[in-house]
N, C-alpha and C positions, 0 to 999 in steps of 0.2 A: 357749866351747869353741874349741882349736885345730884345726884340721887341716891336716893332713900334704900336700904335695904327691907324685904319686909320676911315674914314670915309667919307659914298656915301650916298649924297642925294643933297637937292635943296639948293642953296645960302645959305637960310636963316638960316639952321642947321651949312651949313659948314661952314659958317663966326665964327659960335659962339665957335666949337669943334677947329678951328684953333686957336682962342684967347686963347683958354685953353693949346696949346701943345700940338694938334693932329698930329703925325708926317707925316701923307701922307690924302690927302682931293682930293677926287674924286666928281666934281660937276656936276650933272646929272641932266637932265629935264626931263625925263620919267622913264618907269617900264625897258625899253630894253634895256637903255644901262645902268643901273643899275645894271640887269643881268650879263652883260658884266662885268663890275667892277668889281663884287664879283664872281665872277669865278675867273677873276685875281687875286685877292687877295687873296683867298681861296687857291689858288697855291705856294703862294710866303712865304717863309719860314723864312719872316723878321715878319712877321704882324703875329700880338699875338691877335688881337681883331679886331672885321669890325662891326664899327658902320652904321646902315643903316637907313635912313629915313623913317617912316610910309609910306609918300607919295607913294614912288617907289619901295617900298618892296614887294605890289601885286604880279608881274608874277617871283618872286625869294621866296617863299617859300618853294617848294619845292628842291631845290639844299640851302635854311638855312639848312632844314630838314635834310639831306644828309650830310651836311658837320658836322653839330651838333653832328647825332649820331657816325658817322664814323672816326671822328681826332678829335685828342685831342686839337690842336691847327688850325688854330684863331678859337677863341670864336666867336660868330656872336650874337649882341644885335641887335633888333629892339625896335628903340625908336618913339616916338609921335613926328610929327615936325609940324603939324596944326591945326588949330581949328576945323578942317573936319575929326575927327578922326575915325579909322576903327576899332581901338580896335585889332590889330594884333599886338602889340607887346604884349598884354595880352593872346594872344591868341599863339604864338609862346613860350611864358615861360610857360603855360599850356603845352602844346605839351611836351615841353622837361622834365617838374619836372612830368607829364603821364610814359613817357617812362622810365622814370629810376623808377622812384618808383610805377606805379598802378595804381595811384591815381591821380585823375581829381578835383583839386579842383576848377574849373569853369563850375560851370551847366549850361545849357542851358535852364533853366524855365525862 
């Protein structure tokens, strides 16, 4: 079976993941219907991977969290899409290489 890459966030991300051959681009202006998005997504048993916006990724951490440790599939990346960056996609790949292995390799000094 294929699956689809998809990805949620602001224009500016999703102009550039569609040039690439992102097969499904959900374009959100905030954190709430971003949520929305990736609950859809997260459901739908085409989509192998859900790219998300830093931007909008705030009030959807914890259903990443959820779906990361719980199914196997989609994968959920959160990337950097501004120069106002919150450091949460460092901070969700912390989280997840934590829980499988122990180990925190982002201190907080």
């Amino acid at each position: 079976m294929e699956y689809e890459i998809a990805v949620v966030g602001p224009k500016e991300i999703c102009v550039g993941f569609k040039a690439a051959g992102a097969g499904r681009i959900v374009e959100v202006s905030d954190a709430a219907q971003a949520r929305k998005a990736i609950e859809s997504l997260a459901n739908d048993a085409g989509v192998g991977l859900v790219i998300v916006g830093e931007s909008v990724a705030g009030e959807s951490l914890d259903l990443i969290a959820d779906v990361s440790q719980n199914r196997f599939l989609p994968a959920i990346a959160v990337v950097q899409d501004s120069a106002q960056a919150q450091n949460l996609s460092s901070r969700v790949v912390s989280a997840t290489i934590e829980r499988a292995t122990g180990i925190s390799f982002l201190s907080e000094k």
